[in-house]
N, C-alpha and C positions, 0 to 999 in steps of 0.2 A: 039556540046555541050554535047551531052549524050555520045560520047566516049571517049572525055574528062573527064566525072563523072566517068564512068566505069575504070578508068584507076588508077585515084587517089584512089576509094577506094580499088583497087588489090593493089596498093603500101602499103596504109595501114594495110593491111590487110600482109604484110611482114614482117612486122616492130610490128607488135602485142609481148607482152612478150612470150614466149613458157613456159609451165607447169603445162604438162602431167604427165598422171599416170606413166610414164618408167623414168620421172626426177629420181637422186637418193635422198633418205628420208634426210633432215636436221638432223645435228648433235644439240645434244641441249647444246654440249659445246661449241661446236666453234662458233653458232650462238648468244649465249650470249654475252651481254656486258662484256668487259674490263674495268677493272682498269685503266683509261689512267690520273689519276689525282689523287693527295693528298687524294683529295674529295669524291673519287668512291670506293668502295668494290666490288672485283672480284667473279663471279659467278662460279659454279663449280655442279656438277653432282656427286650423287654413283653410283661407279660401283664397280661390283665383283672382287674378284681377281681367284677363281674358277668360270668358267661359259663356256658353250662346247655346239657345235651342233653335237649331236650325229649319228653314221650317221651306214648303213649296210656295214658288210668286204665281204658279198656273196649276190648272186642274188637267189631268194626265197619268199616262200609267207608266210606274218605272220598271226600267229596265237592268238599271246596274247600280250595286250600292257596295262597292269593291271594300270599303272597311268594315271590320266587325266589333263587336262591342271590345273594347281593350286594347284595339290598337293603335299606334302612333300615324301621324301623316305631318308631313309638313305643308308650308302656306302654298294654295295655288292646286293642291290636288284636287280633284274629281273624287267629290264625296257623294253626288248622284246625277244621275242621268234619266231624262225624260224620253220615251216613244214622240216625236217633233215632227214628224210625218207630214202631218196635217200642216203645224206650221211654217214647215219651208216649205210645201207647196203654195202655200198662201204668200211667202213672201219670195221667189221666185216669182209668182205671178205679178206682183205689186214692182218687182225691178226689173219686168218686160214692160209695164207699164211706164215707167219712166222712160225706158228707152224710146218707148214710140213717144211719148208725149216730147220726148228733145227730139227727134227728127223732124214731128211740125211743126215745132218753133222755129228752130233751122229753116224749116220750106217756107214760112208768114215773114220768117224774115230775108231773104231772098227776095222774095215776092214784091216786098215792101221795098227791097232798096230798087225795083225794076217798077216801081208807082201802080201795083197789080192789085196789092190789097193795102188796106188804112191799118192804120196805128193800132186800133181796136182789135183786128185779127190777130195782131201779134201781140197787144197784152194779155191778150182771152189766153194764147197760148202758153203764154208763159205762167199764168193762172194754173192750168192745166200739169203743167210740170212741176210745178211748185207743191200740189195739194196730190199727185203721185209721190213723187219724195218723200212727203211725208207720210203716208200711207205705208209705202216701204220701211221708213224706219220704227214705228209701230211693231210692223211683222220683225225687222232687225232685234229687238229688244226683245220678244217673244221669244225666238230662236236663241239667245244668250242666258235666259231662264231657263232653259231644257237642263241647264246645266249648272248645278251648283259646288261650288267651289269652296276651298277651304280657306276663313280669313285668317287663319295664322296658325301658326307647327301645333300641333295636339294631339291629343288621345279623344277618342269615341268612347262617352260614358255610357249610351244607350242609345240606339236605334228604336225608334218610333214607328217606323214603316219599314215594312221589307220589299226587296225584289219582286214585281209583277203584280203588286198591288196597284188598283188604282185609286189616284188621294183628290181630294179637294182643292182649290186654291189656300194657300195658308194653315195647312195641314202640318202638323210636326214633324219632322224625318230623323233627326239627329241631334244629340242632346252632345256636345264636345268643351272640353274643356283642356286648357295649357298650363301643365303642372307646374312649368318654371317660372310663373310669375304669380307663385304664392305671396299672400302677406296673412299674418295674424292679426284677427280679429278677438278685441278682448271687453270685457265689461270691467270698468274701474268705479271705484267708489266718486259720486259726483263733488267729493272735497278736494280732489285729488287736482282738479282742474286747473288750480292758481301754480303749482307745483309741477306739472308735466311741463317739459319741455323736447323741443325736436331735436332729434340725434343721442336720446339717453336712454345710455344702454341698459340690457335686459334683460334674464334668462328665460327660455322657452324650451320647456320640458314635452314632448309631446308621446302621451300614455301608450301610442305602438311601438316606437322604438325607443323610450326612455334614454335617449341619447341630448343632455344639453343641447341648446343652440343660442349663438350670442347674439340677440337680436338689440334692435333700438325702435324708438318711439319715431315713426316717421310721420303720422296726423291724427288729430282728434276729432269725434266726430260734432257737429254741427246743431245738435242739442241733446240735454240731460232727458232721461223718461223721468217723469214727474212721480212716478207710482214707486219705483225702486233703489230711486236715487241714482241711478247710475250713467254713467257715460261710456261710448264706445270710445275706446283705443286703436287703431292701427298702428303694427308695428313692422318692422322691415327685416326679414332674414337677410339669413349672409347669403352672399353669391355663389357659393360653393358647397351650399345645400344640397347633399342628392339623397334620394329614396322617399321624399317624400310626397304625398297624396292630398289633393281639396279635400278635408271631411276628416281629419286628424285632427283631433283636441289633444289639450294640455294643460299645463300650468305654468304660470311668469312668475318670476322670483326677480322684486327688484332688489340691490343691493341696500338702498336705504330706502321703505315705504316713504309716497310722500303722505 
């Protein structure tokens, strides 16, 4: 009898749901309800159309990460900075190197217009200067990665690395995103698709601020999922949107379902 009990609850105990921390995060579009009726309005999400995890091109320990999670920057700031020490020494050396290598081409060619040395002396050298150059710009590029830059006005979702850590190449540093260039993402019924058309308009309710917004259909997405019948909508708020956040859901209310 007891290893009969033992037995049944190890079966149990197999058959339990799994959902652990390593599951991966639900989506909160695809987990919304559909439209699957006259009767129902489709749920939908903003999301940005600029938004990037920003990441390191070199391996290096930073030094300065002046924004913090939540705050604005505009295009062009200094979102981090590398200890580069090392590589403008190296490229200081590499554009001493150029320098000498142009003053004895200069001297082979002198030489050459006075019949002292051949043709040969002076391609060697110029060989020589050419493959310093580039060796400089090498290190040039290096030293412009120490610093990474903000590709357009935003907020800072998350910091990945902090101050005085030292990261890997291609390491994550900064998760950012630009609130003003939401669009609604939506799931429509995939009958829907002969009937959509661009620039029809559309209500967009979103569940934090319950406040309408009179959006339109600006593109449809590029195929139906075969499992749920449905198709992606994108839709275009007004321009005079404000308070609103990537990761707000809602509900679209068309005036006539198609």
């Amino acid at each position: 009898m007891l290893r009969g009990f033992r037995l049944a609850l190890t079966l149990g105990l197999l058959y339990l749901p799994q959902a652990y921390a390593g599951d991966p995060p639900a989506d909160p579009l695809l987990d919304a309800p559909v439209a699957s009726s006259a009767g129902q309005n489709p749920r939908g999400v903003l999301r940005a159309r600029d938004q990037a995890v920003l990441s390191s091109e070199l391996a290096g320990r930073i030094i300065e990460m002046p924004y913090a999670d939540g705050q604005d920057f505009k295009q062009g700031s200094i979102l981090a900075r590398f200890d580069c020490s090392a590589y403008q020494a190296q490229l200081n050396a590499a554009q001493a190197a150029v320098r000498a290598a142009r003053e004895e081409l200069n001297h082979n060619r002198q030489l050459a217009a006075l019949k002292s040395v051949g043709q040969f002396e002076v391609s060697l050298a110029e060989a020589k200067q050419a493959q310093a150059q580039a060796e400089a710009q090498v290190y040039q590029v290096q030293v412009r990665r120490c610093v990474v830059s903000a590709p357009f006005d935003g907020r800072v979702v998350q910091r990945r690395a902090q101050p005085h850590e030292s990261v890997a190449s291609g390491s994550p540093l900064l998760e950012v995103v630009d609130n003003r260039s939401l669009e609604i993402h939506l799931l429509v019924p995939s009958r829907w698709l002969g009937q959509l058309k661009q620039g029809q308009p559309f209500e967009f309710v979103p569940d934090e601020t319950g406040k309408p917004l009179q959006a339109q259909v600006k593109r449809v997405g590029a195929r139906i999922d075969e499992g749920s019948q449905t198709l992606l909508l994108i839709g275009e708020l007004p321009r005079d949107s404000q308070g609103l956040l990537a990761g707000m859901s809602g509900t679209a209310h068309f005036a006539a379902q198609p």
